[in-house]
N, C-alpha and C positions, 0 to 999 in steps of 0.2 A: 504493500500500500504506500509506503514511505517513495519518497523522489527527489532525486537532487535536483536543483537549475540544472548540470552540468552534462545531464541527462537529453535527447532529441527524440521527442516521442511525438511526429506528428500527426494531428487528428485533424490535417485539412480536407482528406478525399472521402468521402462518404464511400462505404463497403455497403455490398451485399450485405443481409442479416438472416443469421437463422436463430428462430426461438422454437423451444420445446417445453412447452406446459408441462408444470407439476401440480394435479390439485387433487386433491382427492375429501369425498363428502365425510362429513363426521359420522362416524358409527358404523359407514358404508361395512364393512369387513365382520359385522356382526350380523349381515343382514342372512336370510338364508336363501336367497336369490343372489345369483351374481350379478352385480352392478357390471355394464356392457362398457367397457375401454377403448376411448379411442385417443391415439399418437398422433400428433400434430409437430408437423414441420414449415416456419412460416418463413421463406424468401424473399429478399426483395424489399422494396423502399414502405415509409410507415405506413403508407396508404393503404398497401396492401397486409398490414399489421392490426389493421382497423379491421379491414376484413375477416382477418383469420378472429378476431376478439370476436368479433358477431358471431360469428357459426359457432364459437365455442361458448359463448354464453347462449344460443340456443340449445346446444346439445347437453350443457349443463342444467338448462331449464325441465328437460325432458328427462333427466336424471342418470345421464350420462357421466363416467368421471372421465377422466383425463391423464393417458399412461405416463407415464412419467421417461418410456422407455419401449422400445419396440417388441420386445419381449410380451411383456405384460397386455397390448393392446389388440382388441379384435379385430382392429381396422386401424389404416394408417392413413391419414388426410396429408398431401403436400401443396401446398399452397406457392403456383411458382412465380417465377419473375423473366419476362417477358421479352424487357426492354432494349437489351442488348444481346449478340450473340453469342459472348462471354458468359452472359447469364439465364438464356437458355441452356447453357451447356451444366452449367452449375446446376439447374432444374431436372434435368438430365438424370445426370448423376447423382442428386437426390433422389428422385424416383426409384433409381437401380437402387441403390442403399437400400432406401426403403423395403422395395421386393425382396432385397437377400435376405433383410434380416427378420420380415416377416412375413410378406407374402400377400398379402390383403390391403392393394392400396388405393383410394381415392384422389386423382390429380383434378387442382381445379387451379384460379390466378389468372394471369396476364397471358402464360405460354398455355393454358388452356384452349385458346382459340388454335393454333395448330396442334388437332386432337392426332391427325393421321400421322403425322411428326414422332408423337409420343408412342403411338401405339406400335410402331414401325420399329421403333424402341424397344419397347418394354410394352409386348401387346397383349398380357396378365394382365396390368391394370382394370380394377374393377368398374372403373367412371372417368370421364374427362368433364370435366365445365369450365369454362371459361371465366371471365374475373366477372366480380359481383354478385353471383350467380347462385345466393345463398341458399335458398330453398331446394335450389336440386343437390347443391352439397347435402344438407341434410336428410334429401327422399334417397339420395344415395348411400349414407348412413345404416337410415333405417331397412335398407337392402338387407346390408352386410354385416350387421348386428342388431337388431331390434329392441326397442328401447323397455325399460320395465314401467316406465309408467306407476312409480312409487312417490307417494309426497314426502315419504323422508329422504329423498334422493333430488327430489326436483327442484330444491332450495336453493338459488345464486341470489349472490349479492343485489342488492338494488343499481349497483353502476353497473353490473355484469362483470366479465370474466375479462380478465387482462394480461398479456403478455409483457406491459413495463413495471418495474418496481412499483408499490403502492401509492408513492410521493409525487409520482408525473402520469401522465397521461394524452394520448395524441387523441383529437376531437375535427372530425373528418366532416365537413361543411357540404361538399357536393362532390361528383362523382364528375370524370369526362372533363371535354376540352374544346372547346373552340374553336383554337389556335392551329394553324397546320404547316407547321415549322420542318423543314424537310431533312431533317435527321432524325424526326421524331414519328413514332408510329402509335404513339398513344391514342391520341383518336380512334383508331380502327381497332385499337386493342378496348378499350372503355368507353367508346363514343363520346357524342358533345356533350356538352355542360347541362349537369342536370345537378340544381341546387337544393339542399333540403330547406322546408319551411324553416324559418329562423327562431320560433319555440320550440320545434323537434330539436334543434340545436340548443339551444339554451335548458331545455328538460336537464338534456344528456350532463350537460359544462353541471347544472347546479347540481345533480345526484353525484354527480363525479367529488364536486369539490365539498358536499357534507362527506363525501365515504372517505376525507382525509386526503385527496388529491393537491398537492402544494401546485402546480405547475400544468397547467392546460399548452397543450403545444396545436395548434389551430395548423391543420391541413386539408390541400384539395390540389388538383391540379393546377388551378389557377385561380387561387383565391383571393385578390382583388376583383375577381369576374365577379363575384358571388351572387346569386342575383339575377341576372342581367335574363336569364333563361325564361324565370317565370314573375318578370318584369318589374322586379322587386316588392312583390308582392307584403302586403301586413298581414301577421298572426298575432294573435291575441300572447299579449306574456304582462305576467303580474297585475292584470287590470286593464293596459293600453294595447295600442297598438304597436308592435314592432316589426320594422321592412325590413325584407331580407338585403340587407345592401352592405356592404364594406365595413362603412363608417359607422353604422346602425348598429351591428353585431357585435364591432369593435369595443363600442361604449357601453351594450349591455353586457361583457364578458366582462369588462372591465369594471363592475361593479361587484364581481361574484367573491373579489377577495383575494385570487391567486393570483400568481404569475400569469400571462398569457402572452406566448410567443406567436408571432407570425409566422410562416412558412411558403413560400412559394409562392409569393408574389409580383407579378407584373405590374414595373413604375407606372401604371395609367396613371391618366393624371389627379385624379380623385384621391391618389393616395398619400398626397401632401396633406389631405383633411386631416389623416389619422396620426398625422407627428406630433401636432399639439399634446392630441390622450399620452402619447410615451413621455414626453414633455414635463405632463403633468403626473407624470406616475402610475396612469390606468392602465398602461399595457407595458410589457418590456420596451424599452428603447432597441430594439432589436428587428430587423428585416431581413428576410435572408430572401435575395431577387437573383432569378437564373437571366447574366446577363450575357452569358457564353463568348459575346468576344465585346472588341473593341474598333477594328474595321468595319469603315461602311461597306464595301463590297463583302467581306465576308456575312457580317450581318444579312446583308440584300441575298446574298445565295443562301441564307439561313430560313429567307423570310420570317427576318426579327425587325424589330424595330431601329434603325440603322442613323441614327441621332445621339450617338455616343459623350459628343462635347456636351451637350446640352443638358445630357442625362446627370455628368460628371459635376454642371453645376447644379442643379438637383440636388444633387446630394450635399455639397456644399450650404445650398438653404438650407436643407432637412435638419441639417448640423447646426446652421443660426439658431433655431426655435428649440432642438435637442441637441446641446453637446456632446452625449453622451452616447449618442445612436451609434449603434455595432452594425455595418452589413456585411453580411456571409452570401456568399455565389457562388454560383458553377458555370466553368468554362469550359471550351473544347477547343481543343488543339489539332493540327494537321488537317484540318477541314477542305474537303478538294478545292483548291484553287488559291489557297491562302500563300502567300509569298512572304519573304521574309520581313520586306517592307510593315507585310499587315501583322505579323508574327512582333515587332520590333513596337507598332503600333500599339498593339494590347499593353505590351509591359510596361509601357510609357503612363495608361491610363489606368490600370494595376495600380501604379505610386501616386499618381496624381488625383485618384479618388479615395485613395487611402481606405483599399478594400480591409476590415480586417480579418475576415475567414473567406478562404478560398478553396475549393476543389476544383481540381482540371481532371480532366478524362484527354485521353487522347483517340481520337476518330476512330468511329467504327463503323464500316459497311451494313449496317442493321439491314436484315432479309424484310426488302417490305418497304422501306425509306427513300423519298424523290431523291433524296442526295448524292444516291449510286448513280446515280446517269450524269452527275457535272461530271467535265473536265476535269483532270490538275490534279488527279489523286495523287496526295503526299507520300511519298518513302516513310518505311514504317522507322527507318535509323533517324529520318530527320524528326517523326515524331517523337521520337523518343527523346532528344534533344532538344524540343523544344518544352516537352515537358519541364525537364530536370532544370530548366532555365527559369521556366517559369514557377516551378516551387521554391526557388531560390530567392528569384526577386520576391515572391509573396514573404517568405521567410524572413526577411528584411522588413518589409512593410510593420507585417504583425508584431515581431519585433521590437519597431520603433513606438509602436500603438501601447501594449501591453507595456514599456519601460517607462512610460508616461504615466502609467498608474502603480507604480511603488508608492509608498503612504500615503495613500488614501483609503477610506475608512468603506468597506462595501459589505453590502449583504451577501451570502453564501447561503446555497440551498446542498447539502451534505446528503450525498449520495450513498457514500461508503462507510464503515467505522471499522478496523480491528487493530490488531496490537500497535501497530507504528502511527497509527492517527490517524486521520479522516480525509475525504475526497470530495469537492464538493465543486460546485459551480456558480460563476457569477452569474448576473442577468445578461450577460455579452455571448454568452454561452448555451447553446443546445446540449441535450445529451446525446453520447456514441461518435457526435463527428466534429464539434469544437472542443476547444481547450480543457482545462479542469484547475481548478485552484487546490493547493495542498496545504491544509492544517497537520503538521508532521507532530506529533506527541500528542495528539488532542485527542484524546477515547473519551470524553465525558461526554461528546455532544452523538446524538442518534440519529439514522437514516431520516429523511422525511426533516429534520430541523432547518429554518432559517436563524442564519446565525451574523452577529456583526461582526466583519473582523479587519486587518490594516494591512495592509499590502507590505514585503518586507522585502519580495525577490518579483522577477519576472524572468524569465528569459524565450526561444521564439515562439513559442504557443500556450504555454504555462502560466499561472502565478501562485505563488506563495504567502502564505498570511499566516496572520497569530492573532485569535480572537480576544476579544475586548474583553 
């Protein structure tokens, strides 16, 4: 747990995830019916985390437990990830895992939609569904082990069943995309934007944060859209009416008490509205926007938005009204037809917007993506070089950002506790793919705690504190 500065451990590129539920019902093991087990295997980015939560707080509603382990489970659900074909491949090869080691599997997710792929594969597989798709996950469930239908078994939580620690939680706004960016094949994997009523949202955020949730992490594909689908519609919450809109959701989360991070949103322009609330303390000071590059011609071959100066001052305002504002984004490198010129370009505005979390990916052919048919396909050595170039200059950046807050006084939300001390995170900070702050000798404070503490070290993605 303990960590020196001295130490480079960075957590700028977002990973693949996999979670494996452990839960099992109280007294279950005394029952004299066997409670039905099912294995879950959850890939891929939190959206699809959200997902696998649902299907398992339904199956836990129905009084299903949850194997802890392949062994132990009647059936095995993989929930895969889609998006690139790195991570088809990894879905893959969960799959096969899956089958060796038990034999009885359900694949559903993103890489769902290519079922004849899978099956081609691994064509035991008991079900293919594709992402969202809860309901046939479950009819295919109760295929493959049928459920008991016990109310002492049928008991889940009131926020439902979760794969993050108790203390945070991802809160999934709408489903789909828009957008048709030509690297990207999400659309066709999730379709368009389809947003939930803004009480169904809010139900969710308020049960989450009585059952002790510190930390709502607000996700969607594109959640400044939010809204926009069913024309920002009013639901009824606490008495008034509230629109499903950005700004609207922003300031009702913001009243719920916890942390609430943004995630994956696009600079529209509406979204200067929502700086003041971080400003004021109602939301993190935190945005995390996929700005992917920095040239206009690559932007234009992206079909991004291709006004990179302008956006640069943007954030510069964003920063008059909140000093404090952290932005985190993802980039891509080698992109067909990007020249060094535009390559030289990004890292120019890398330092000059003063990104301070960054993930790059380097270009990938995705099966299915307009951006196979440009011109100008990069060499995989020059991507790779511009990668290593470009997590350097960010390395710098962050660096310079994080050394700016040694003594200062910040909250910490404390992830971790054992012998060596505690692990926690500022508000600049998501979980799994930013930074971490380290309290080294501190065991007296517990998971789930915010705590105040004083900055003592930092070095390039890290800091160090000693609480008050």
């Amino acid at each position: 747990m303990s960590k020196s500065p001295a130490q480079d451990t960075s957590n700028a590129t977002p990973k693949l995830r996999r979670a494996a539920a452990g839960s099992s019902a109280a007294g279950a093991a005394s029952l004299v019916k066997a409670v039905p087990k099912v294995g879950f295997v959850s890939l891929g980015c939190p959206k699809a985390l959200v997902d696998s939560e649902r299907i398992i707080t339904k199956l836990r509603s129905e009084g299903y437990d949850i194997a802890p382990n392949y062994d132990g489970a009647d059936v095995v659900v993989v929930n895969t990830c889609g998006f690139l074909d790195s991570a088809k491949q990894e879905s893959l090869d969960a799959i096969g895992e899956a089958m060796a080691q038990n034999g009885r599997v359900i694949v559903t997710g993103c890489f769902g939609v290519e079922e004849g792929r899978i099956r081609d594969a691994h064509p035991g597989v008991l079900a293919v569904t594709g992402p969202h798709q809860y309901e046939q996950v479950v009819e295919a469930v109760h295929d493959a082990a049928p459920p008991l239908h016990d109310p002492f078994v049928d008991l889940v939580p009131p926020e439902g069943v979760h794969l993050t620690p108790r203390h945070y939680a991802y809160l999934k706004i709408s489903e789909g995309c828009n957008n048709r960016c030509t690297f990207c094949i999400i659309p066709a994997l999730r379709g368009d934007l389809a947003s939930r009523p803004a009480n169904h949202v809010m139900h969710e955020a308020e049960r989450l944060v009585k059952a002790g949730v510190k930390e709502l992490l607000v996700i969607s594909q594109d959640t400044s859209a939010y809204g926009l689908d069913i024309k920002y519609a009013e639901s009824p919450w606490k008495g008034a009416p509230l629109k499903a809109k950005f700004l609207d959701l922003s300031r009702a989360l913001g009243d719920l008490g916890a942390w609430v991070r943004m995630h994956y949103v696009y600079p529209y322009p509406h979204v200067d509205d929502v700086i003041p609330l971080m400003a004021d303390g109602k939301i993190l000071p935190y945005l995390d926007i996929p700005f992917q590059h920095a040239s206009p011609s690559v932007l234009k071959a992206m079909r991004r938005p291709a006004s990179q100066e302008k956006t640069a001052e943007r954030i510069r305002r964003w920063r008059d009204v909140c000093p404090d504002l952290a932005i985190r984004s993802t980039f891509i490198v080698g992109f067909p037809g990007e020249t060094d010129a535009d390559f030289e370009q990004l890292l120019g505005w890398l330092k000059d917007a003063k990104i301070n979390r960054a993930g790059c990916f380097k270009y990938e052919a995705v099966a299915g993506a307009v951006a196979n048919d440009l011109a100008g396909a990069v060499p995989e050595e020059v991507k790779e070089e511009r990668w290593h170039r470009f997590m350097e200059t960010q390395k710098e950046v962050s660096a310079d950002l994080l050394g700016a807050k040694v003594s200062r006084v910040i909250d910490v939300l404390i992830d971790e506790v054992d012998d060596d001390g505690a692990v926690g995170r500022s508000k600049w900070d998501a979980p799994e793919i930013d930074g971490s702050v380290f309290l080294n000798g501190d065991v007296s404070v517990k998971q789930g705690d915010i705590v105040q503490a004083k900055v003592t070290d930092a070095d390039d993605y890290d800091l160090w504190a000693e609480r008050l």
